[in-house]
C-alpha positions as CSV (number, residue, x, y, z in Angstrom):
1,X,-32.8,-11.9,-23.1
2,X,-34.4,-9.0,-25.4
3,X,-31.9,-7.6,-27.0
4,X,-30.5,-4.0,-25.5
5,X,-30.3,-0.8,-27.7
6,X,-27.2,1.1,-28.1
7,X,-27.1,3.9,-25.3
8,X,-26.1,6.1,-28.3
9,X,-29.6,5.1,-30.3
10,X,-31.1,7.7,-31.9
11,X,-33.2,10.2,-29.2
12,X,-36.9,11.1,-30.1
13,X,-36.7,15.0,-30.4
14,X,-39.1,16.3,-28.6
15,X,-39.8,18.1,-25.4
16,X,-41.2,15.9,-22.6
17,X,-43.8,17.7,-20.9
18,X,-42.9,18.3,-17.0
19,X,-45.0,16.1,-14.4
20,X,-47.7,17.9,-12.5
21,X,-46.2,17.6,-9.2
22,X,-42.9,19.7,-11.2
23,X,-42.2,23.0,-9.0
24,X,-42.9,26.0,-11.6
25,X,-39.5,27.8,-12.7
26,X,-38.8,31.4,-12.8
27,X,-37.2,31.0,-16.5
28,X,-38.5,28.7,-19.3
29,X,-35.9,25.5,-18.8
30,X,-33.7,24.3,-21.6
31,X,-33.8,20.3,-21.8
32,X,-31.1,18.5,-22.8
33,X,-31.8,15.4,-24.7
34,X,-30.0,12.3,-23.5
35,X,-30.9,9.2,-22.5
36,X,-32.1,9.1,-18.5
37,X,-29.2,7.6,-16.5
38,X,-31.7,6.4,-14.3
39,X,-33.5,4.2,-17.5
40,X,-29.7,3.3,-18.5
41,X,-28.9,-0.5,-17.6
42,X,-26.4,-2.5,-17.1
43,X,-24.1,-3.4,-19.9
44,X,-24.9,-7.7,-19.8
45,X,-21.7,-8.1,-21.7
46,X,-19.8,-8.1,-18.6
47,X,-18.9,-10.9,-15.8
48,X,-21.4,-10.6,-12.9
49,X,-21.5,-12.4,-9.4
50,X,-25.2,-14.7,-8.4
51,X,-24.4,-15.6,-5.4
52,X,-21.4,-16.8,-3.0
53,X,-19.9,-20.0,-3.4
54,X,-20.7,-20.9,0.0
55,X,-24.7,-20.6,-0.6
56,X,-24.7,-23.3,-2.8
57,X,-24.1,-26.7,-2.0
58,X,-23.2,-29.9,-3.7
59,X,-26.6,-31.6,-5.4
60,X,-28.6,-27.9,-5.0
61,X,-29.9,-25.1,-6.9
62,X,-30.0,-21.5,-6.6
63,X,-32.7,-19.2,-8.7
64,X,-31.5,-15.9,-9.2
65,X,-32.1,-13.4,-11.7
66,X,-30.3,-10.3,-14.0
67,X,-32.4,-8.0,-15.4
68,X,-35.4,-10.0,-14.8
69,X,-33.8,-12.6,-16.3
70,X,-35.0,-15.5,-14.2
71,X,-31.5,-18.0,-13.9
72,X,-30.9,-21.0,-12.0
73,X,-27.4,-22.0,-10.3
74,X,-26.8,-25.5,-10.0
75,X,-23.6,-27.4,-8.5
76,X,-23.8,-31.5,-9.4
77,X,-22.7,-34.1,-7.1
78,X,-19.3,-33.3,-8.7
79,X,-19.1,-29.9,-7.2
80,X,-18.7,-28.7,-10.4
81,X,-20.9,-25.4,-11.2
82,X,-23.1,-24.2,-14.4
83,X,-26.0,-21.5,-14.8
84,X,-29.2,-22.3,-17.0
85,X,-32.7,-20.4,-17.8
86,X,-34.8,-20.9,-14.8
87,X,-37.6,-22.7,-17.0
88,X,-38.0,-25.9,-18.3
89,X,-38.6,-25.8,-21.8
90,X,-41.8,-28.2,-21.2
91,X,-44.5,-26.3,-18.8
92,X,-41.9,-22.8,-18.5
93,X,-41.9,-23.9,-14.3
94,X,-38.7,-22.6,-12.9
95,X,-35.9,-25.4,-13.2
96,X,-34.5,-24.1,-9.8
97,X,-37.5,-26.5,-8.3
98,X,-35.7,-29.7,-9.9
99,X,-33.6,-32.3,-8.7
100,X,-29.9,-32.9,-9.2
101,X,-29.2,-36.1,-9.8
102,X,-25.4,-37.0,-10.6
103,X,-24.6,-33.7,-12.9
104,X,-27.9,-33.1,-14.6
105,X,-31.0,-30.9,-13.5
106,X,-34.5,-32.7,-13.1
107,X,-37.4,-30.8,-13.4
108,X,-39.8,-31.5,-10.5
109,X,-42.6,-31.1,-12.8
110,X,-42.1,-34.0,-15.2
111,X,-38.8,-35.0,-14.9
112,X,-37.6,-33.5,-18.3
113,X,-33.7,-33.8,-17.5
114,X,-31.1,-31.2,-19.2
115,X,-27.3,-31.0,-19.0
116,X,-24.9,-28.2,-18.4
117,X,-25.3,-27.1,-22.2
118,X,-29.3,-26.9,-21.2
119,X,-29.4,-29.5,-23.8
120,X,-32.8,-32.0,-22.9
121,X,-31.0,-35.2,-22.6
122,X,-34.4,-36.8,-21.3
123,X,-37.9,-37.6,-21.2
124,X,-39.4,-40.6,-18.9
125,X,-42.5,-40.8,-21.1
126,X,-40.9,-40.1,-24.7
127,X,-41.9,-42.7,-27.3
128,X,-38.9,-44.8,-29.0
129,X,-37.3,-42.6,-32.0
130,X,-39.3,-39.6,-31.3
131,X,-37.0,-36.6,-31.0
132,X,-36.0,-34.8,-28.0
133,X,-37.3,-31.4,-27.2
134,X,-35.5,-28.4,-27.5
135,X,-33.7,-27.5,-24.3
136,X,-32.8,-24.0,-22.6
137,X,-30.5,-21.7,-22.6
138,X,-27.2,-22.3,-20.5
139,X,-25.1,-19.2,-19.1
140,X,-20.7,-19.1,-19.1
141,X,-20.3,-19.4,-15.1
142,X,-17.0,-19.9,-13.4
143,X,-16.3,-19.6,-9.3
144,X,-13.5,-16.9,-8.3
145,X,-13.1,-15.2,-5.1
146,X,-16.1,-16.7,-3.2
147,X,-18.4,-16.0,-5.8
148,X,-20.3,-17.6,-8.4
149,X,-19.9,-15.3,-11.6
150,X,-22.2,-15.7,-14.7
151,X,-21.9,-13.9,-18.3
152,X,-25.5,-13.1,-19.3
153,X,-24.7,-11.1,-22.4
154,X,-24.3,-11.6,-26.2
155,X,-21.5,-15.3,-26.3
156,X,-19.7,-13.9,-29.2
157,X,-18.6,-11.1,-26.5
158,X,-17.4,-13.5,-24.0
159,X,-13.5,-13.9,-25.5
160,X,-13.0,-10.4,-25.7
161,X,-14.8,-9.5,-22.3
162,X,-12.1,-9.5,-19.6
163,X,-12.4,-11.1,-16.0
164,X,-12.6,-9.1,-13.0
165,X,-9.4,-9.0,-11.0
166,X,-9.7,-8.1,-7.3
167,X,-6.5,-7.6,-5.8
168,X,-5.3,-8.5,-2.5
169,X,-8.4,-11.5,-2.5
170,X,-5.9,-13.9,-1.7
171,X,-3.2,-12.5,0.0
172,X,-2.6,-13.7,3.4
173,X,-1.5,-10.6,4.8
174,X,-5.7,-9.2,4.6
175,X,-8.7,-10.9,5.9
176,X,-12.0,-10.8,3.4
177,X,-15.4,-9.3,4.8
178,X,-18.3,-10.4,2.3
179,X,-20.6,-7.8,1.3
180,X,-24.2,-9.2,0.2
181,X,-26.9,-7.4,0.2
182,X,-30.5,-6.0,-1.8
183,X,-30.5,-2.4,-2.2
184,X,-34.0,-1.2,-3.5
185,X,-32.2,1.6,-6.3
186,X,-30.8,1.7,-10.0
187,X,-27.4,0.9,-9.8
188,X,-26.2,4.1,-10.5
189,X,-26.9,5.6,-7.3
190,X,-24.7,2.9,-5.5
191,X,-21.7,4.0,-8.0
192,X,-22.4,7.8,-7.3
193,X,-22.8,7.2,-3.4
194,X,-19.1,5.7,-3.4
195,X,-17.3,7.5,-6.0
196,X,-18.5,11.2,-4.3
197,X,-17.4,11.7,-1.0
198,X,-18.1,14.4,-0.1
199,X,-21.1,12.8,1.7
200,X,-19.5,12.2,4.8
201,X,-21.8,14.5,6.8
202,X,-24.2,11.3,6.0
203,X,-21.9,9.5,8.6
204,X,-21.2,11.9,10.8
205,X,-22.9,10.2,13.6
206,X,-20.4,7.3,13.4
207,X,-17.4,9.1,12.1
208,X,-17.6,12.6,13.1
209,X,-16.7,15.8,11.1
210,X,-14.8,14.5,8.1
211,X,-13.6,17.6,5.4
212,X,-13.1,15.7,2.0
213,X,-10.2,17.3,-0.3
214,X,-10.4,15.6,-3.6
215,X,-7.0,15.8,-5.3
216,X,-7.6,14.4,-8.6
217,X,-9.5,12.9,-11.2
218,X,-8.3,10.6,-14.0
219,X,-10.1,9.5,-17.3
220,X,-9.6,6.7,-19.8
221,X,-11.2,3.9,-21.8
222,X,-14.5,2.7,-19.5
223,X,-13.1,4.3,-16.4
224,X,-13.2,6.6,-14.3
225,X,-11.1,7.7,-11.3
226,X,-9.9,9.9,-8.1
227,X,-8.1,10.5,-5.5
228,X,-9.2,12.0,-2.0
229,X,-7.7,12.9,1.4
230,X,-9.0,14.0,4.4
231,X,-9.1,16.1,8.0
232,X,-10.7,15.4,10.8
233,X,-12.6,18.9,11.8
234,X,-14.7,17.5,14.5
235,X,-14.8,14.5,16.9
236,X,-12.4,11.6,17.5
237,X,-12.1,8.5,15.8
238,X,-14.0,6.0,16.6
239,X,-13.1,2.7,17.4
240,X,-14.7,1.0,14.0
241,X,-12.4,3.4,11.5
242,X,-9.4,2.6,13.8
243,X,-9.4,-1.2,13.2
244,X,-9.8,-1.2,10.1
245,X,-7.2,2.2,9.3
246,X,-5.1,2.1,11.5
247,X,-4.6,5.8,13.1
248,X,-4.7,8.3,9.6
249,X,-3.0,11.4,9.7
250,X,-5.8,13.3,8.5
251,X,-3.9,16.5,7.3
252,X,-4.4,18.4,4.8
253,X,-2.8,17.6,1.2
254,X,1.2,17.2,1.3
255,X,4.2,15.4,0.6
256,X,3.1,12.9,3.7
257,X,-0.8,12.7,4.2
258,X,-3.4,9.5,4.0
259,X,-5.1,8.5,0.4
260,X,-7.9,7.1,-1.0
261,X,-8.5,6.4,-4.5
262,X,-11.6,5.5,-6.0
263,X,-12.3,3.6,-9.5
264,X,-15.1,2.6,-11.3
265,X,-13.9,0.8,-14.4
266,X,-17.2,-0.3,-15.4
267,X,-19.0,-2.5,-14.4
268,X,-17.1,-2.6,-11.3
269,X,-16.0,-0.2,-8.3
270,X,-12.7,-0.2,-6.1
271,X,-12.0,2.2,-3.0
272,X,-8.3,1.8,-1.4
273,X,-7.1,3.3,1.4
274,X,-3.4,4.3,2.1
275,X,-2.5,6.1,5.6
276,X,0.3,8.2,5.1
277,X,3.8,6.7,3.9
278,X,2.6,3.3,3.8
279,X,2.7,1.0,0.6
280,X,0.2,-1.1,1.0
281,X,-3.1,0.0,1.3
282,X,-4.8,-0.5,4.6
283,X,-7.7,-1.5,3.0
284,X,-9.4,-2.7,-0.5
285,X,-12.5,-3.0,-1.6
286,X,-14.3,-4.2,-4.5
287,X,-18.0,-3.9,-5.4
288,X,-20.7,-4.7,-8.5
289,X,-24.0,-3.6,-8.2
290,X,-25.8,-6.4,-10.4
291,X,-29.6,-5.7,-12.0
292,X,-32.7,-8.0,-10.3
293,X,-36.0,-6.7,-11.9
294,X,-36.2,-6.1,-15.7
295,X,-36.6,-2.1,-15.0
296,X,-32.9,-2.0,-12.8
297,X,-34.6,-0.1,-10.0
298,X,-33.4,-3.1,-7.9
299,X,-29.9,-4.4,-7.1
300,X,-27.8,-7.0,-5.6
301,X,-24.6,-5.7,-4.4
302,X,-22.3,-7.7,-4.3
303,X,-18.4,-6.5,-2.2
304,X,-15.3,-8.1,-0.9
305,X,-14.0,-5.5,1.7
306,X,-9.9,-6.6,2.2
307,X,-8.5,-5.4,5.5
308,X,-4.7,-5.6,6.5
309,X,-4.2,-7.9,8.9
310,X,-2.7,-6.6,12.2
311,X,0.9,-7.7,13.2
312,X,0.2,-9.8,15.9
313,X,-1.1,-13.1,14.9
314,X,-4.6,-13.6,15.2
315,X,-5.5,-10.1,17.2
316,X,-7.9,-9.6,13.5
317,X,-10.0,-12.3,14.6
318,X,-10.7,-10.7,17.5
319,X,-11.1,-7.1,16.3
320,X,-13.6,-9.0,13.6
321,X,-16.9,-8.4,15.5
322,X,-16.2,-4.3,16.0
323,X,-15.1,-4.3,11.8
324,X,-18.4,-5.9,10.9
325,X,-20.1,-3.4,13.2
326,X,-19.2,-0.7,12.3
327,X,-19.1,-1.4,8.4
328,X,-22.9,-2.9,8.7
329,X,-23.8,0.8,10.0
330,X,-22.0,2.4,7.2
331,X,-23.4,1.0,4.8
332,X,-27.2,1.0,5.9
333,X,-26.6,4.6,5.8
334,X,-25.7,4.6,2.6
335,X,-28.5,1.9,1.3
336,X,-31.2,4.0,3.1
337,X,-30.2,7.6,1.2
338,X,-29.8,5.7,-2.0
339,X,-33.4,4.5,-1.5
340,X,-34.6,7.7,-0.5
341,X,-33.0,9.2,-3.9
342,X,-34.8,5.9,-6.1
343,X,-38.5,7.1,-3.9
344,X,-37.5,10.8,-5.5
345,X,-37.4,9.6,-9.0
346,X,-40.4,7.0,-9.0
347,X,-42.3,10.0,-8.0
348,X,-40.7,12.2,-10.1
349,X,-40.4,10.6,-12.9
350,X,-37.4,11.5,-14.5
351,X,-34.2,12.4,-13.1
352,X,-34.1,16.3,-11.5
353,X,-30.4,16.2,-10.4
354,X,-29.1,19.2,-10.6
355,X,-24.9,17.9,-10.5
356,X,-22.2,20.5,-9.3
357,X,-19.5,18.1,-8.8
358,X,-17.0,17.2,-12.0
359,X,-16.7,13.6,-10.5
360,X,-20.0,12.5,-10.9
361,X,-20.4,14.5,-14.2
362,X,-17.9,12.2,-15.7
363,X,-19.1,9.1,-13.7
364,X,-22.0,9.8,-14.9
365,X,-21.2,10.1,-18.8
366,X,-19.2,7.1,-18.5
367,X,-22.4,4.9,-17.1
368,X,-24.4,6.4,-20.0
369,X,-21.8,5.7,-22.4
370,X,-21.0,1.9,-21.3
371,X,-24.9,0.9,-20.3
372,X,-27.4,0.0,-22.1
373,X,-30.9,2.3,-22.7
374,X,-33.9,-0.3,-21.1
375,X,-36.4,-1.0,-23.8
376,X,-39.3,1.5,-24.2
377,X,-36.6,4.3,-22.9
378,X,-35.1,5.4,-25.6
379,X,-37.5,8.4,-26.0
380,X,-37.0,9.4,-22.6
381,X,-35.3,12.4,-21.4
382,X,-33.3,14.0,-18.4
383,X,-33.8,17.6,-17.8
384,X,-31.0,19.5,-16.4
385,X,-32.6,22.3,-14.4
386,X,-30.4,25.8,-14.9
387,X,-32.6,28.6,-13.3
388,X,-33.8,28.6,-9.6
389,X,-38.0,28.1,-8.5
C-alpha cells in the first residue's frame, strides 16, 4: 500500500482556478485552504470489516479490496481465517483464483503455494537447493460479530489500534439485521447523511412529517457526538418505525421525551434509540463505511442494526419481514441522495458545500483531522462560498 500523507501535510498556496461550469459570484470569493474532505481517505490504521462470516466457507476464498488494494480472504479446511495480497508473487494473477488445500492457498496459475504469513512455502517445478521466492504480503484478520475484519494499515500500529466494540451484538434480548451493501460515494457523505438529521423530509414518504430538535453536541479525542429528539408534525406512524420503536412519544424536549444519540468515533458510526423512560435503547446500530477503489469515491458499508426483542417469545420472527422492509426503503433513500451528492462533485470538481449546521462542521473537521489526504491531493482545495450568485 503507498504510503498515505499526513492530512495536516503542508497545503500548496495558491488559488485554484474555479471550473468553467462554476456559477459567476456577485463578490470576489475568499478560499480557504484545506485539504478537500471529499479527496480525504480513510485512515488504514483502523480495524475494517471484508465481508460476513457467513460468505465464506470452509476451503474458499473471497477477493476483496481497501483502497484499491486488491486482498484475498481465505478460510482453510480448519475453518480458521487469514487475509493475503490478492497476487501471487510469480505472474501478479489474483490468489483469490487458487485452491485451498489443507491451510495453504494454491495459485491456479502454477501452483506456487503460500501460508498464512504469505510466506511461499512451495514450488512444484523448483530445482533441489534453489531458494524459494519471495512471498506476499499477509493482512492481521480476526472474525467478530459476523464479520471478517482485516487491519490494512502500517503493523507497528496494530497494538495500539483498538478493536471495535459493538454493544448489544450478543445480547439475547435484540435480534441482528446485517447491513451489506455498495454505495457509489466517498465515505464521508454516508457519515454526514447519518450524523445530520435534519434530513428527514428525505423520508417523508415512509415516515411522514418528522421536526428534528437536536439537543446537544459533544466533542473529544476522534469523536464526535449528539443527541436528537423528535415530533411528529404530520402523518401517523407507520407500521415499519412501530416494530422496530415501539410507540415514541414524539414531544418536544423535557424531563420525559424519546432520544437518539449519534456517534462517530472514527472510523465507525453508532445511532441508538431510546423512547421515553426506558433504559435500554430500542434500537442500536453500528456502521463502517470501508474504501473499494483507490480514489474512495466507492464504499462498502458494512451495519449491524440491533433491535429489542418484543416480550412475547418469538412474535420478532414474525414482525422480521415488515423490519427488513421498511429499513431496505430507508436506506435506498439515503444511498440514492448520497449518490446524487458524489454525481455533484465529479462534475464539479471540488467540493461547493456551503455547511450551516455546527454538527457537520465538527464532523467534518474531525474526518479531515483523522483521514488521510489521497496521493496527488495534497494541493487540492475546498472553497467555501460566502456571497450569493
Amino acid at each position: 500500500m503507498t504510503k498515505p500523507l499526513p492530512v495536516h501535510a503542508e497545503v500548496a498556496l495558491k488559488v485554484v482556478e474555479a471550473c468553467a461550469h462554476q456559477p459567476p459570484a456577485v463578490h470576489p470569493l475568499p478560499v480557504s485552504l484545506v485539504p478537500d474532505l471529499r479527496k480525504v481517505g480513510s485512515h488504514p490504521d483502523n480495524w475494517y470489516p471484508l465481508a460476513r462470516s457467513k460468505d465464506l466457507k470452509k476451503g474458499q476464498t473471497l477477493g476483496r479490496s481497501f483502497a484499491g488494494d486488491p486482498i484475498v480472504l481465505v478460510r482453510t479446511e480448519s475453518d480458521q481465517v487469514y487475509a493475503l495480497e490478492d497476487r501471487c508473487a510469480h505472474r501478479q494473477v489474483p490468489l483469490h483464483h487458487g485452491v485451498v488445500h489443507g491451510e495453504h492457498l494454491q495459485c491456479g496459475y502454477h501452483c506456487w503455494t503460500f501460508d498464512r504469513t504469505g510466506s511461499c512455502v512451495g514450488v512444484p517445478y523448483l530445482s533441489k537447493g534453489q531458494a524459494r521466492p519471495k512471498g506476499v504480503r499477509s493482512y492481521p484478520c480476526r472474525e467478530a460479530y459476523g464479520l471478517i475484519f482485516v487491519f490494512p494499515g502500517n503493523i507497528e500500529k496494530l497494538t495500539d489500534t483498538v478493536f471495535p466494540e459493538v454493544s448489544l451484538a450478543d445480547d439475547q434480548k435484540y435480534k441482528t439485521r446485517f447491513l451489506n451493501r455498495r454505495v457509489n460515494c466517498h465515505y464521508s457523505f454516508m457519515h454526514e447523511n447519518l450524523m445530520d438529521m435534519n434530513h428527514q423530509f428525505l423520508h417523508r414518504r415512509l415516515m411522514g412529517g418528522i421536526r428534528t430538535t437536536c439537543l446537544e453536541l459533544r466533542e473529544r479525542d476522534h469523536v464526535v457526538e449528539v443527541d436528537y429528539t423528535f415530533s411528529r408534525v404530520k402523518g401517523s406512524q407507520p407500521l415499519g418505525e412501530k416494530l422496530i420503536l415501539g410507540n415514541p412519544q414524539h414531544v418536544q424536549a423535557g424531563p420525559e421525551h424519546d432520544l437518539m444519540t449519534i456517534c462517530t468515533d472514527y472510523p465507525y458510526q453508532t445511532l441508538k434509540f431510546w423512547t421515553a423512560g426506558s433504559t435500554e435503547p430500542a434500537l442500536n446500530l453500528w456502521n463502517v463505511y470501508v474504501p473499494i477503489d483507490r480514489e474512495q469515491c466507492q464504499n462498502h458499508t458494512f451495519g449491524l442494526m440491533m433491535i429489542r426483542k418484543p416480550s412475547f417469545p418469538g412474535l420478532i420472527h414474525l414482525l422480521w419481514p415488515c423490519i427488513v422492509w421498511f429499513t431496505e426503503r430507508i436506506f435506498a433513500e439515503d444511498r440514492w441522495i448520497v449518490e446524487e451528492e458524489q454525481k455533484a462533485f465529479n462534475r464539479q470538481g471540488a467540493d461547493w458545500n456551503q455547511e450551516v449546521f455546527p454538527v457537520i462542521e465538527r464532523l467534518r473537521a474531525l474526518l479531515r483531522r483523522e483521514g488521510v489526504v489521497l496521493q496527488g491531493c495534497a494541493s487540492d482545495t475546498e472553497r467555501f462560498r460566502t456571497s450569493s450568485y
